[in-house]
C-alpha positions, -999 to +999 in steps of 0.1 A: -662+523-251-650+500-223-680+491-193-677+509-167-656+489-138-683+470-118-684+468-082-661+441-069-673+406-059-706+416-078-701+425-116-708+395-141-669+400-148-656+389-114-630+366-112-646+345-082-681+341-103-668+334-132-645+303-119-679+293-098-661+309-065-689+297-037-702+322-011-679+309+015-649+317-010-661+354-017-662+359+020-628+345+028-613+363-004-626+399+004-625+397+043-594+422+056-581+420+095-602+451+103-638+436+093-660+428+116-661+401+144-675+363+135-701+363+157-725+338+141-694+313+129-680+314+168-712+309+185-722+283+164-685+263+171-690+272+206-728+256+207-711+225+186-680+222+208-699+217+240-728+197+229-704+173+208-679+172+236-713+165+260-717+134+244-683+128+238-680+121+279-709+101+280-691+076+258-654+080+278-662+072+312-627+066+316-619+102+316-628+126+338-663+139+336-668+173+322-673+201+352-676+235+350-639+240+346-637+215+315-667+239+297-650+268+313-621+258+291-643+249+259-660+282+259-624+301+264-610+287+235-645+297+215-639+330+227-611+335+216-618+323+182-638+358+178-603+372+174-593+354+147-592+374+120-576+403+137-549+384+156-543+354+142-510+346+158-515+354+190-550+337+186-536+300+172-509+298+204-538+305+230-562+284+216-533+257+211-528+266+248-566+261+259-564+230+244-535+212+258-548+224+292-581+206+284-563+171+277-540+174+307-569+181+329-576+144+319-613+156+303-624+134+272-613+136+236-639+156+214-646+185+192-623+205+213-599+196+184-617+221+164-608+250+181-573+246+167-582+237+137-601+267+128-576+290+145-550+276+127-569+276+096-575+313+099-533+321+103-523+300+079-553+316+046-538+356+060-503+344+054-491+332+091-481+299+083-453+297+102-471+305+135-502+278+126-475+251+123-452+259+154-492+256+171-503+226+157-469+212+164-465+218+202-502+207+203-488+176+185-462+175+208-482+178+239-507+154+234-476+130+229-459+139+260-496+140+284-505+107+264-475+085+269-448+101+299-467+122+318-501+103+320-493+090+355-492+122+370-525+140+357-557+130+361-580+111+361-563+085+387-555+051+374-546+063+339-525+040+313-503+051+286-525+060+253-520+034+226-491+046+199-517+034+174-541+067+181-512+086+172-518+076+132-558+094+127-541+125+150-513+131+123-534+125+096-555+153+116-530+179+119-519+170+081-559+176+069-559+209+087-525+224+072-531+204+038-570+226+040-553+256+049-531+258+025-553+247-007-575+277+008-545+303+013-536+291-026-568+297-037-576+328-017-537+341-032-550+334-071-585+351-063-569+384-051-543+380-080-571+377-104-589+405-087-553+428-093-556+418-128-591+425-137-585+459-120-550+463-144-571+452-172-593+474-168-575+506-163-553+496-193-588+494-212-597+529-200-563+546-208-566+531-243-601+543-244-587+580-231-557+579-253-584+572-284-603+599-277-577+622-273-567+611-305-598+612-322-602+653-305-574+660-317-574+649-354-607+664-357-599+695-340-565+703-352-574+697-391-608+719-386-595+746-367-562+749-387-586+758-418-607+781-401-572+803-386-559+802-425-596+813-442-598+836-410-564+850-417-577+855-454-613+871-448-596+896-424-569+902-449-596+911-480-625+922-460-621+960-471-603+956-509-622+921-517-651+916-499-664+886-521-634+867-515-640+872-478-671+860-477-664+829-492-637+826-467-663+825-436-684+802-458-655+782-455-651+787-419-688+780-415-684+748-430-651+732-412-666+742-379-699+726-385-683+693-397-660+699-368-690+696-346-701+668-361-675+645-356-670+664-318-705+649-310-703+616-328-673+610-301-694+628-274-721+602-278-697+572-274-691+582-240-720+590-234-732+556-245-708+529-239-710+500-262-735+511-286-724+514-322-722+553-336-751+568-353-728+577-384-699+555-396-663+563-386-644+583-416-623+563-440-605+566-468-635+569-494-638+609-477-605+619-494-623+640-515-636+657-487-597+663-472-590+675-507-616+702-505-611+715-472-574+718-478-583+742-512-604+758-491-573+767-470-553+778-499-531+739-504-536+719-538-541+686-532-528+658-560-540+620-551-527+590-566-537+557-559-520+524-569-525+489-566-564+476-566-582+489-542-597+466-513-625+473-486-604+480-456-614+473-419-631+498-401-599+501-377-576+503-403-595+526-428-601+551-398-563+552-389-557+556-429-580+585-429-570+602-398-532+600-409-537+614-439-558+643-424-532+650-398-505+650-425-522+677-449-528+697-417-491+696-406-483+709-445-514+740-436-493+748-405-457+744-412-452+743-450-444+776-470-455+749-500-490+755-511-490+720-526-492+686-515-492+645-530-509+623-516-500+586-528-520+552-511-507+522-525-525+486-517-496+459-516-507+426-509-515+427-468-500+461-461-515+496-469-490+525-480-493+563-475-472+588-483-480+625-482-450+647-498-446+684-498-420+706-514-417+727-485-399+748-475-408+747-432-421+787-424-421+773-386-451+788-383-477+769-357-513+781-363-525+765-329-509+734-333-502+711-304-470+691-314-486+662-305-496+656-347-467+633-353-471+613-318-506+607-327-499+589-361-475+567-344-498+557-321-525+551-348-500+534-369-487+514-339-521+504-327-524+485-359-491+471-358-476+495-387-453+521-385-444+557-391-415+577-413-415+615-410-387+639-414-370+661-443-361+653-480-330+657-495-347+682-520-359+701-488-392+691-488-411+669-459-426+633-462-444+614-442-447+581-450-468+554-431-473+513-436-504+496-426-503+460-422-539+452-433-566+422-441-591+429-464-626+430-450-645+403-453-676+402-472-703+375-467 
Protein backbone atom coordinates (compact mmCIF):
# COMPACT_ATOMS: atom_id res chain seq x y z
CA UNK A 1 0.00 0.00 0.00
CA UNK A 2 0.88 3.60 -0.84
CA UNK A 3 3.13 5.67 2.22
CA UNK A 4 1.28 7.52 4.08
CA UNK A 5 1.37 11.38 2.79
CA UNK A 6 4.30 12.96 4.61
CA UNK A 7 4.28 16.30 6.18
CA UNK A 8 4.90 19.00 3.75
CA UNK A 9 8.27 20.72 3.18
CA UNK A 10 9.67 17.65 5.24
CA UNK A 11 8.92 14.12 3.70
CA UNK A 12 12.03 12.71 1.56
CA UNK A 13 9.29 13.02 -1.38
CA UNK A 14 9.04 16.82 -1.36
CA UNK A 15 9.30 18.62 -4.36
CA UNK A 16 11.61 21.46 -2.95
CA UNK A 17 14.31 18.71 -1.52
CA UNK A 18 14.20 16.70 -4.16
CA UNK A 19 15.14 19.63 -6.83
CA UNK A 20 17.85 20.80 -3.93
CA UNK A 21 15.24 23.72 -2.98
CA UNK A 22 17.70 25.76 -0.32
CA UNK A 23 16.29 26.90 3.09
CA UNK A 24 15.71 30.29 1.86
CA UNK A 25 13.37 28.78 -1.02
CA UNK A 26 11.29 26.54 1.48
CA UNK A 27 10.67 29.65 3.50
CA UNK A 28 9.58 31.82 0.65
CA UNK A 29 7.51 28.86 -0.95
CA UNK A 30 5.38 27.93 2.18
CA UNK A 31 5.15 31.60 3.75
CA UNK A 32 1.21 32.86 3.40
CA UNK A 33 0.30 36.80 4.04
CA UNK A 34 -0.99 35.79 7.61
CA UNK A 35 2.50 34.28 8.89
CA UNK A 36 4.25 35.94 11.20
CA UNK A 37 6.28 39.31 11.07
CA UNK A 38 10.10 39.39 9.73
CA UNK A 39 11.51 40.48 12.58
CA UNK A 40 15.14 39.21 12.36
CA UNK A 41 15.35 39.91 8.26
CA UNK A 42 14.01 43.74 9.04
CA UNK A 43 16.20 44.44 11.85
CA UNK A 44 19.07 43.18 10.29
CA UNK A 45 18.35 45.61 6.89
CA UNK A 46 17.58 48.27 9.22
CA UNK A 47 21.18 47.69 11.26
CA UNK A 48 22.78 47.43 7.47
CA UNK A 49 20.94 50.39 6.01
CA UNK A 50 22.20 52.81 8.54
CA UNK A 51 25.65 51.63 9.17
CA UNK A 52 26.24 51.35 5.18
CA UNK A 53 24.56 54.62 4.66
CA UNK A 54 26.94 55.96 7.75
CA UNK A 55 29.82 55.40 5.68
CA UNK A 56 28.22 56.12 2.65
CA UNK A 57 28.27 60.12 3.92
CA UNK A 58 31.58 59.98 5.06
CA UNK A 59 32.70 59.35 1.44
CA UNK A 60 29.94 62.14 -0.18
CA UNK A 61 30.79 65.19 1.51
CA UNK A 62 29.02 66.81 -1.19
CA UNK A 63 25.75 65.88 0.10
CA UNK A 64 24.21 66.75 2.98
CA UNK A 65 25.34 65.14 6.09
CA UNK A 66 23.05 62.57 7.63
CA UNK A 67 20.88 64.21 10.80
CA UNK A 68 18.45 62.74 12.67
CA UNK A 69 15.84 63.38 10.03
CA UNK A 70 17.96 61.52 7.29
CA UNK A 71 18.07 58.18 9.93
CA UNK A 72 14.63 59.14 10.88
CA UNK A 73 13.81 58.44 7.19
CA UNK A 74 16.10 55.20 6.95
CA UNK A 75 14.52 53.58 9.90
CA UNK A 76 10.89 54.45 8.50
CA UNK A 77 11.37 52.78 5.47
CA UNK A 78 12.89 49.65 7.69
CA UNK A 79 9.80 49.77 9.49
CA UNK A 80 7.81 49.47 7.20
CA UNK A 81 9.40 46.60 5.54
CA UNK A 82 7.92 44.44 8.67
CA UNK A 83 4.69 44.71 6.68
CA UNK A 84 5.75 43.29 3.76
CA UNK A 85 4.34 40.19 3.61
CA UNK A 86 0.93 41.18 4.66
CA UNK A 87 0.61 44.38 2.62
CA UNK A 88 2.72 44.34 -0.05
CA UNK A 89 1.21 46.99 -2.16
CA UNK A 90 0.62 49.49 -0.02
CA UNK A 91 4.12 48.62 1.55
CA UNK A 92 6.30 49.00 -2.03
CA UNK A 93 4.59 52.71 -2.72
CA UNK A 94 5.50 53.94 0.90
CA UNK A 95 8.83 52.69 0.99
CA UNK A 96 9.15 54.00 -2.79
CA UNK A 97 7.83 57.20 -1.03
CA UNK A 98 10.46 57.13 1.95
CA UNK A 99 12.93 56.89 -0.47
CA UNK A 100 12.44 59.63 -2.85
CA UNK A 101 11.95 61.84 0.19
CA UNK A 102 15.45 60.70 1.31
CA UNK A 103 17.24 61.85 -2.13
CA UNK A 104 15.26 65.08 -2.34
CA UNK A 105 16.36 65.92 1.13
CA UNK A 106 19.75 66.11 -0.72
CA UNK A 107 21.25 63.14 1.89
CA UNK A 108 23.92 60.74 0.21
CA UNK A 109 23.35 57.80 -2.11
CA UNK A 110 23.51 54.40 -0.16
CA UNK A 111 21.90 51.26 0.83
CA UNK A 112 18.73 53.17 1.18
CA UNK A 113 18.26 51.64 -2.30
CA UNK A 114 17.55 48.40 -0.60
CA UNK A 115 14.51 49.31 1.00
CA UNK A 116 12.84 49.22 -2.43
CA UNK A 117 14.32 46.59 -3.49
CA UNK A 118 13.29 44.16 -1.00
CA UNK A 119 9.74 45.66 -0.85
CA UNK A 120 9.46 45.31 -4.26
CA UNK A 121 10.83 42.02 -4.19
CA UNK A 122 8.27 40.83 -1.74
CA UNK A 123 5.01 42.23 -4.22
CA UNK A 124 6.33 41.08 -7.15
CA UNK A 125 7.16 36.71 -5.60
CA UNK A 126 2.97 37.07 -3.97
CA UNK A 127 1.78 37.99 -7.45
CA UNK A 128 1.69 42.10 -7.21
CA UNK A 129 3.77 42.78 -10.13
CA UNK A 130 2.02 45.35 -11.38
CA UNK A 131 2.20 47.55 -8.15
CA UNK A 132 6.33 46.72 -7.75
CA UNK A 133 6.80 48.06 -11.22
CA UNK A 134 4.53 51.30 -11.17
CA UNK A 135 7.04 51.68 -7.59
CA UNK A 136 10.22 51.12 -9.02
CA UNK A 137 9.14 53.26 -11.90
CA UNK A 138 8.17 56.57 -10.22
CA UNK A 139 11.25 55.93 -8.02
CA UNK A 140 12.99 55.71 -11.43
CA UNK A 141 11.29 58.63 -12.31
CA UNK A 142 12.03 60.72 -9.39
CA UNK A 143 15.48 60.25 -9.00
CA UNK A 144 15.56 61.56 -12.75
CA UNK A 145 13.52 64.56 -12.10
CA UNK A 146 15.54 65.53 -8.31
CA UNK A 147 18.83 64.56 -10.31
CA UNK A 148 18.61 66.65 -13.38
CA UNK A 149 15.55 69.64 -13.16
CA UNK A 150 14.89 70.06 -9.88
CA UNK A 151 18.38 69.88 -8.26
CA UNK A 152 18.66 73.62 -8.00
CA UNK A 153 15.91 73.92 -5.71
CA UNK A 154 16.66 71.15 -3.01
CA UNK A 155 19.37 70.94 -0.96
CA UNK A 156 22.29 70.87 -0.27
CA UNK A 157 23.00 74.55 -1.70
CA UNK A 158 25.34 74.73 -4.67
CA UNK A 159 24.13 71.49 -6.24
CA UNK A 160 24.88 70.53 -10.11
CA UNK A 161 22.86 68.47 -12.32
CA UNK A 162 23.81 64.57 -11.69
CA UNK A 163 25.81 63.17 -14.64
CA UNK A 164 23.35 61.23 -17.35
CA UNK A 165 25.99 58.58 -17.20
CA UNK A 166 24.87 57.40 -13.40
CA UNK A 167 21.65 56.83 -14.95
CA UNK A 168 23.20 53.46 -16.78
CA UNK A 169 24.24 51.23 -13.17
CA UNK A 170 20.50 52.70 -11.77
CA UNK A 171 18.66 50.96 -14.69
CA UNK A 172 20.57 48.10 -14.70
CA UNK A 173 19.49 48.34 -10.73
CA UNK A 174 15.92 48.49 -11.14
CA UNK A 175 16.28 45.68 -14.09
CA UNK A 176 18.31 43.24 -11.37
CA UNK A 177 15.57 43.71 -8.84
CA UNK A 178 12.51 42.93 -11.24
CA UNK A 179 14.72 40.37 -13.37
CA UNK A 180 15.32 38.66 -9.26
CA UNK A 181 11.82 38.95 -8.56
CA UNK A 182 10.47 37.42 -11.14
CA UNK A 183 13.02 34.27 -11.52
CA UNK A 184 11.93 33.96 -7.67
CA UNK A 185 8.00 34.42 -8.29
CA UNK A 186 8.65 31.67 -11.27
CA UNK A 187 10.27 29.48 -9.19
CA UNK A 188 8.17 30.01 -6.09
CA UNK A 189 4.89 29.41 -8.92
CA UNK A 190 6.52 25.78 -9.98
CA UNK A 191 7.25 24.81 -6.26
CA UNK A 192 3.58 25.33 -5.22
CA UNK A 193 2.61 23.67 -8.56
CA UNK A 194 4.72 20.79 -7.79
CA UNK A 195 3.43 20.77 -4.26
CA UNK A 196 -0.49 20.55 -5.96
CA UNK A 197 0.74 17.70 -7.79
CA UNK A 198 2.47 15.61 -5.23
CA UNK A 199 -0.74 16.15 -3.20
CA UNK A 200 -3.01 14.98 -6.57
CA UNK A 201 -0.64 12.18 -6.91
CA UNK A 202 -1.01 11.16 -3.94
CA UNK A 203 -4.65 11.01 -3.37
CA UNK A 204 -4.97 9.44 -6.82
CA UNK A 205 -2.55 6.74 -5.20
CA UNK A 206 -4.83 6.35 -2.22
CA UNK A 207 -8.18 6.07 -4.21
CA UNK A 208 -6.59 3.38 -6.29
CA UNK A 209 -5.32 1.81 -3.10
CA UNK A 210 -9.23 2.13 -1.63
CA UNK A 211 -10.78 1.16 -4.94
CA UNK A 212 -8.29 -2.24 -4.67
CA UNK A 213 -9.37 -3.08 -1.52
CA UNK A 214 -12.77 -2.67 -2.16
CA UNK A 215 -12.24 -4.85 -4.85
CA UNK A 216 -10.30 -7.37 -3.31
CA UNK A 217 -13.37 -7.30 -0.07
CA UNK A 218 -15.64 -7.75 -2.28
CA UNK A 219 -14.41 -10.66 -4.48
CA UNK A 220 -13.55 -12.46 -1.38
CA UNK A 221 -16.63 -11.79 0.34
CA UNK A 222 -19.26 -12.07 -2.26
CA UNK A 223 -17.84 -15.62 -3.65
CA UNK A 224 -17.56 -16.97 0.23
CA UNK A 225 -20.62 -15.72 1.48
CA UNK A 226 -22.68 -16.59 -1.60
CA UNK A 227 -21.68 -20.41 -0.84
CA UNK A 228 -22.41 -20.32 2.66
CA UNK A 229 -26.40 -18.59 1.94
CA UNK A 230 -26.76 -21.63 -0.80
CA UNK A 231 -25.21 -24.64 1.72
CA UNK A 232 -27.13 -22.68 4.51
CA UNK A 233 -30.31 -22.73 2.47
CA UNK A 234 -29.56 -26.61 1.98
CA UNK A 235 -28.71 -27.68 5.69
CA UNK A 236 -31.90 -25.79 6.82
CA UNK A 237 -33.87 -27.45 4.06
CA UNK A 238 -32.62 -31.29 5.11
CA UNK A 239 -31.85 -30.80 8.70
CA UNK A 240 -34.99 -32.94 9.87
CA UNK A 241 -35.44 -35.64 6.66
CA UNK A 242 -31.47 -35.78 5.90
CA UNK A 243 -29.47 -34.88 8.53
CA UNK A 244 -26.11 -36.24 6.98
CA UNK A 245 -26.53 -34.12 4.04
CA UNK A 246 -26.87 -31.23 6.45
CA UNK A 247 -24.04 -31.66 8.14
CA UNK A 248 -21.89 -31.79 5.30
CA UNK A 249 -23.51 -28.55 4.27
CA UNK A 250 -22.07 -26.62 7.48
CA UNK A 251 -18.79 -28.47 6.85
CA UNK A 252 -19.07 -26.64 3.88
CA UNK A 253 -19.95 -23.42 5.42
CA UNK A 254 -17.20 -23.96 7.93
CA UNK A 255 -14.78 -24.17 5.31
CA UNK A 256 -15.69 -20.99 2.88
CA UNK A 257 -15.88 -18.81 5.90
CA UNK A 258 -12.54 -19.84 7.29
CA UNK A 259 -10.83 -19.31 3.85
CA UNK A 260 -12.96 -16.30 3.79
CA UNK A 261 -11.09 -15.07 6.75
CA UNK A 262 -8.11 -15.83 5.46
CA UNK A 263 -7.90 -13.88 2.57
CA UNK A 264 -9.98 -10.93 4.85
CA UNK A 265 -6.80 -10.73 7.03
CA UNK A 266 -4.11 -11.22 4.37
CA UNK A 267 -5.78 -7.66 3.06
CA UNK A 268 -6.12 -6.52 6.70
CA UNK A 269 -2.35 -6.89 7.16
CA UNK A 270 -1.53 -4.81 4.01
CA UNK A 271 -3.00 -1.89 5.61
CA UNK A 272 -1.87 -2.49 8.48
CA UNK A 273 1.68 -2.77 7.05
CA UNK A 274 2.30 -0.51 4.20
CA UNK A 275 4.83 -1.71 1.77
CA UNK A 276 5.75 -5.00 3.12
CA UNK A 277 5.12 -7.98 0.91
CA UNK A 278 2.09 -10.39 2.15
CA UNK A 279 2.81 -13.29 4.23
CA UNK A 280 0.90 -15.71 1.69
CA UNK A 281 0.94 -15.11 -2.10
CA UNK A 282 -1.96 -13.40 -3.89
CA UNK A 283 -4.39 -16.20 -5.58
CA UNK A 284 -3.90 -16.96 -9.21
CA UNK A 285 -4.95 -19.09 -11.61
CA UNK A 286 -3.24 -22.40 -10.42
CA UNK A 287 -6.32 -22.31 -7.39
CA UNK A 288 -8.96 -23.13 -10.05
CA UNK A 289 -9.36 -26.28 -8.50
CA UNK A 290 -10.15 -24.78 -5.44
CA UNK A 291 -13.13 -22.38 -7.28
CA UNK A 292 -14.14 -25.68 -8.72
CA UNK A 293 -14.68 -27.21 -5.37
CA UNK A 294 -16.32 -24.60 -3.58
CA UNK A 295 -18.77 -24.11 -6.40
CA UNK A 296 -19.82 -28.15 -6.02
CA UNK A 297 -19.98 -27.45 -2.74
CA UNK A 298 -22.75 -24.99 -3.59
CA UNK A 299 -24.63 -27.31 -5.76
CA UNK A 300 -22.88 -25.79 -9.59
CA UNK A 301 -20.67 -28.22 -11.83
CA UNK A 302 -17.86 -26.78 -12.89
CA UNK A 303 -16.12 -27.99 -16.54
CA UNK A 304 -12.54 -26.29 -17.19
CA UNK A 305 -10.82 -26.25 -20.41
CA UNK A 306 -7.69 -24.79 -21.10
CA UNK A 307 -6.04 -24.09 -24.55
CA UNK A 308 -3.02 -22.80 -25.81
CA UNK A 309 0.34 -23.57 -23.65
CA UNK A 310 0.28 -22.39 -20.56
CA UNK A 311 2.69 -19.48 -19.39
CA UNK A 312 3.70 -18.15 -15.81
CA UNK A 313 1.53 -15.08 -15.62
CA UNK A 314 2.50 -11.90 -13.62
CA UNK A 315 1.37 -11.60 -10.25
CA UNK A 316 -1.02 -8.56 -11.39
CA UNK A 317 -2.38 -10.24 -14.14
CA UNK A 318 -2.82 -13.91 -12.61
CA UNK A 319 -4.70 -12.20 -9.54
CA UNK A 320 -7.15 -10.33 -11.86
CA UNK A 321 -7.51 -13.79 -13.90
CA UNK A 322 -8.34 -15.42 -10.69
CA UNK A 323 -10.59 -12.99 -9.16
CA UNK A 324 -12.63 -12.75 -12.55
CA UNK A 325 -13.23 -16.00 -12.80
CA UNK A 326 -14.31 -16.26 -9.07
CA UNK A 327 -16.72 -13.33 -9.46
CA UNK A 328 -18.11 -14.95 -12.66
CA UNK A 329 -18.99 -18.54 -11.11
CA UNK A 330 -20.47 -16.52 -8.14
CA UNK A 331 -22.74 -14.44 -10.38
CA UNK A 332 -23.95 -18.06 -12.10
CA UNK A 333 -24.54 -19.24 -7.85
CA UNK A 334 -26.70 -16.05 -7.50
CA UNK A 335 -28.49 -15.47 -10.67
CA UNK A 336 -28.46 -18.63 -12.78
CA UNK A 337 -31.39 -21.35 -12.58
CA UNK A 338 -28.31 -23.47 -14.47
CA UNK A 339 -26.57 -25.67 -12.13
CA UNK A 340 -23.68 -25.81 -14.58
CA UNK A 341 -20.97 -23.81 -15.65
CA UNK A 342 -17.60 -23.77 -18.53
CA UNK A 343 -14.92 -22.31 -17.76
CA UNK A 344 -12.48 -21.89 -20.95
CA UNK A 345 -8.73 -19.87 -20.47
CA UNK A 346 -7.08 -19.69 -23.54
CA UNK A 347 -3.16 -18.32 -23.81
CA UNK A 348 -2.83 -16.44 -27.28
CA UNK A 349 0.34 -15.09 -27.83
CA UNK A 350 0.40 -11.66 -25.35
CA UNK A 351 -3.25 -11.75 -24.40
CA UNK A 352 -5.05 -14.09 -21.89
CA UNK A 353 -8.73 -15.24 -22.68
CA UNK A 354 -11.56 -16.17 -20.20
CA UNK A 355 -14.78 -17.07 -20.86
CA UNK A 356 -17.15 -18.48 -18.30
CA UNK A 357 -20.64 -19.70 -20.07
CA UNK A 358 -23.80 -20.84 -18.44
CA UNK A 359 -26.93 -22.22 -19.88
CA UNK A 360 -29.06 -20.20 -17.71
CA UNK A 361 -31.90 -19.48 -17.50
CA UNK A 362 -31.62 -15.85 -14.98
CA UNK A 363 -33.98 -16.83 -11.59
CA UNK A 364 -33.21 -13.07 -10.62
CA UNK A 365 -32.59 -14.17 -7.52
CA UNK A 366 -29.74 -12.03 -5.52
CA UNK A 367 -28.42 -14.03 -2.52
CA UNK A 368 -26.78 -10.85 -0.95
CA UNK A 369 -25.23 -9.64 -3.93
CA UNK A 370 -24.14 -6.10 -4.26
CA UNK A 371 -24.42 -5.35 -8.06
CA UNK A 372 -21.25 -4.09 -8.07
CA UNK A 373 -19.75 -7.90 -9.54
CA UNK A 374 -19.70 -6.81 -13.10
CA UNK A 375 -18.12 -3.18 -12.32
CA UNK A 376 -15.50 -4.83 -10.45
CA UNK A 377 -14.25 -7.02 -13.37
CA UNK A 378 -14.14 -4.07 -15.56
CA UNK A 379 -12.06 -2.34 -13.35
CA UNK A 380 -9.75 -5.41 -12.93
CA UNK A 381 -9.77 -5.95 -16.55
CA UNK A 382 -9.22 -2.18 -17.15
CA UNK A 383 -6.44 -1.84 -14.72
CA UNK A 384 -4.51 -4.19 -16.84
CA UNK A 385 -5.45 -2.59 -20.03
CA UNK A 386 -8.00 -5.54 -21.11
CA UNK A 387 -11.48 -5.52 -21.34
CA UNK A 388 -14.80 -6.98 -20.35
CA UNK A 389 -18.01 -8.71 -22.45
CA UNK A 390 -20.96 -9.70 -20.32
CA UNK A 391 -24.53 -10.06 -21.29
CA UNK A 392 -27.05 -12.82 -22.67
CA UNK A 393 -26.65 -15.54 -25.43
CA UNK A 394 -28.72 -16.13 -28.18
CA UNK A 395 -29.51 -19.70 -26.71
CA UNK A 396 -30.48 -17.76 -23.44
CA UNK A 397 -27.72 -18.52 -21.51
CA UNK A 398 -25.06 -15.77 -20.04
CA UNK A 399 -21.22 -15.29 -20.91
CA UNK A 400 -18.81 -13.41 -19.69
CA UNK A 401 -15.98 -13.09 -21.57
CA UNK A 402 -12.73 -11.14 -20.58
CA UNK A 403 -9.21 -10.38 -22.57
CA UNK A 404 -6.08 -9.90 -20.76
CA UNK A 405 -3.32 -8.34 -22.55
CA UNK A 406 -0.37 -10.09 -20.79
CA UNK A 407 3.67 -10.64 -20.70
CA UNK A 408 4.88 -13.71 -19.59
CA UNK A 409 6.81 -13.52 -16.35
CA UNK A 410 10.11 -13.50 -16.52
CA UNK A 411 12.29 -16.06 -15.14
CA UNK A 412 15.94 -15.58 -14.31
Amino acid sequence: MADMEEQRGQGPGDPLRARGGPPWALRWADREPGDGLPWRSTLLLAVFVMVGSGFAARNQPDRESLDALGRGLLLLGSALLLLRHRHPVPVVFATSAVTLGYFAAGYPYGPVFLLVAVACFAAIVQGHRRAAWWALGLVWAGHLLIAHWLYAHLPPDGDSAAPWGQEIPVACFVIAILAASELVRVRREQWAQQRAERAAAERRRADEQRLRIARELHDVLAHSISVINVQAGVGLALLDSDPEQARAALTTIKAASKEALGEVRQVLDTLRAPGEAPRTPAPGLDRLPELVEQAASAGLTVETTTEGAPVALPPGADLAAFRIVQEALTNVVRHSGSRAARVTIRYLPGVLELRVDDDGPATGGDAGGSGNGLAGMRERAGGLGGTIEAGTREDGGFRVRAVLPVRPKETP
